[in-house]
N, C-alpha and C positions, 0 to 999 in steps of 0.2 A: 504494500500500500504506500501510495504516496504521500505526502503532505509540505503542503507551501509554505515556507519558512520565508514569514515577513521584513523579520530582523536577525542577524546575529551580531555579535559582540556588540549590543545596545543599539547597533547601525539600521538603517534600509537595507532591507534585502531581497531578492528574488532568484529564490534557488528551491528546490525540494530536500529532505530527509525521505529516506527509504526507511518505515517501517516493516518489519518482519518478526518471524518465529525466530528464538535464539536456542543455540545448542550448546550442551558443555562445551565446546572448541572454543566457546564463546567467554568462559568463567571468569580468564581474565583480566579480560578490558571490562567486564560486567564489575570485579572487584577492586578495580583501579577507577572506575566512575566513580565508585561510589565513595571511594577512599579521598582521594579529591575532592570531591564535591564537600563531605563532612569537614574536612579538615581546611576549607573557608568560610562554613558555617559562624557566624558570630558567636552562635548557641548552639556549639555539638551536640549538647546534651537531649535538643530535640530529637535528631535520630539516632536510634541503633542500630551501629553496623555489626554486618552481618562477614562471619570468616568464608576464607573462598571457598573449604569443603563443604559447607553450607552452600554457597550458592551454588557449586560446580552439581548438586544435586540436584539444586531446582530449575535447574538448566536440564536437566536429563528428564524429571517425573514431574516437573508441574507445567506450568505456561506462564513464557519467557516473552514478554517483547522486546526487540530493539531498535532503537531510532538511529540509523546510519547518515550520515553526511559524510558520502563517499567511503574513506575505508576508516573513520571516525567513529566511535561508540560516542554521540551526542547525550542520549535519554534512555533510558530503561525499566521496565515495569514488570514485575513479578509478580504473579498471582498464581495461590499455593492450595493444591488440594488437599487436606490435611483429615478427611472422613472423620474416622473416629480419635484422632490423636487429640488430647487433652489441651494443645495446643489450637484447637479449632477457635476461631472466635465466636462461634456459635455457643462452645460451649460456655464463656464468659454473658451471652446476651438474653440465657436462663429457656436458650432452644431446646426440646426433648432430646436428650442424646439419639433416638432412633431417626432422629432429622437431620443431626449433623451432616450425612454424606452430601446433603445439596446444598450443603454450604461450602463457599469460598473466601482462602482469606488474600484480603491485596495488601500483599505483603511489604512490598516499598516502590514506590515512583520517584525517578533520580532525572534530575534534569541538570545538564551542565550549566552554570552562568552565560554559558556563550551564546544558548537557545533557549533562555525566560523568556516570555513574550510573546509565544506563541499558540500557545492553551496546548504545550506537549502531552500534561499529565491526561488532560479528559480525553487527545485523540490516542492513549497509546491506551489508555483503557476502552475505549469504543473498539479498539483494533482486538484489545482481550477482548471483549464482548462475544463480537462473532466468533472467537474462535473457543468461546466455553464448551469443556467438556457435558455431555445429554446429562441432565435432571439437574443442573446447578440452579437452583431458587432462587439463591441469596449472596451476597456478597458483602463478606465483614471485614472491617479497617481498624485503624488506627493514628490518631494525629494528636500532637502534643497540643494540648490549647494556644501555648504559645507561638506555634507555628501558624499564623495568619492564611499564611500562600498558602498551604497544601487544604488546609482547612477549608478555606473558602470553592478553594478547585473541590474538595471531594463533596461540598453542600449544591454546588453549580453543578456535579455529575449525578445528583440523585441521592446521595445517602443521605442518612438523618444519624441526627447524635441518639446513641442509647443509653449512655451513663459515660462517665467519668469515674475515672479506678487507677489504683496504681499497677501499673504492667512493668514486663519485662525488667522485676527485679527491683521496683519502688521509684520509676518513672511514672509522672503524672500525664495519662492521657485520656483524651476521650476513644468512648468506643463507638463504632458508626458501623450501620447497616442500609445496604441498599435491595430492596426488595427488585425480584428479575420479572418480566413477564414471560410467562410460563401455558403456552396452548395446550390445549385437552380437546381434541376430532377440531371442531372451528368455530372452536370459542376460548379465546382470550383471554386469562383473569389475573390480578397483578398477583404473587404469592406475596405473602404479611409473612414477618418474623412471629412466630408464637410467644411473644414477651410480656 
């Protein structure tokens, strides 16, 4: 998939980024994005980073995108199928455990400085979208309150705040759920989180 990159480095622009599926061959420009990225963060402590045997697996068993600009890792977005791992975010948003398998967690969206400005986060997630694995209902997050940008992207892409909790170790975040619409023969209905 394509998409029009209006700006980079703060500048006018008119060029594309290549969105695609990524594979472990991928891990580590996927874990030097992301290392970069945090470590110009004002406030690292908004996100946690993740070690590359971590990602170099969710490159293999969940759904990877990446935002190319030629042979450049620009963006990247990991959304993780986690069923019954206790790590579900479902299982934090008080879902029946026998639910969990349709839930998804989006697990980080990394945008370089050089491509802010573009609405990266919402088109690499529309790009995960189409490509969700059959019966995904639901899609759970997480965003530090203090992180404004991401926050404002994931309420602009649909999700709603579900609580506020401390995660990953006694970070302060909110939890967020975006319900999928989900057909049954040719009828339509949004799926609700059971919270």
């Amino acid at each position: 998939m394509e998409v029009l990159l209006h700006k980079v480095c703060g500048r006018p622009a008119s060029r594309t980024m290549t969105l695609r599926a990524a594979g472990p061959e991928d891990a580590a420009a996927f874990y030097a994005l992301q290392n970069e990225v945090r470590a110009a963060m004002p406030h690292p402590e908004q996100f946690v980073p993740d070690t590359l045997e971590n990602i170099a697996r969710y490159l293999k068993e969940d759904l990877c995108i990446g935002g190319w600009d030629g042979g450049r890792l620009g963006a990247y977005f990991i959304l993780r199928y986690c069923g019954q791992d206790a790590h579900n975010y479902a299982a934090f948003m008080g879902i029946p455990r026998e639910e969990w398998d349709g839930w998804a967690n989006a697990d980080s969206a990394i945008v370089h400085p050089d491509y802010r400005g573009n609405g990266l986060q919402r088109k690499l997630l529309e790009a995960a979208l189409a490509r969700l694995r059959p019966g995904i209902v639901g899609i759970g997050a997480t965003v530090s309150p203090e992180n404004q940008y991401s926050l404002n992207n994931a309420l602009a892409s649909g999700f709603e705040i579900v609580c506020r909790r401390e995660m990953y170790g006694g970070y302060d975040r909110y939890l967020l759920a975006k319900a999928l619409s989900v057909t049954f023969g040719d009828t339509a209905r949004v799926a609700a989180p059971s919270v």
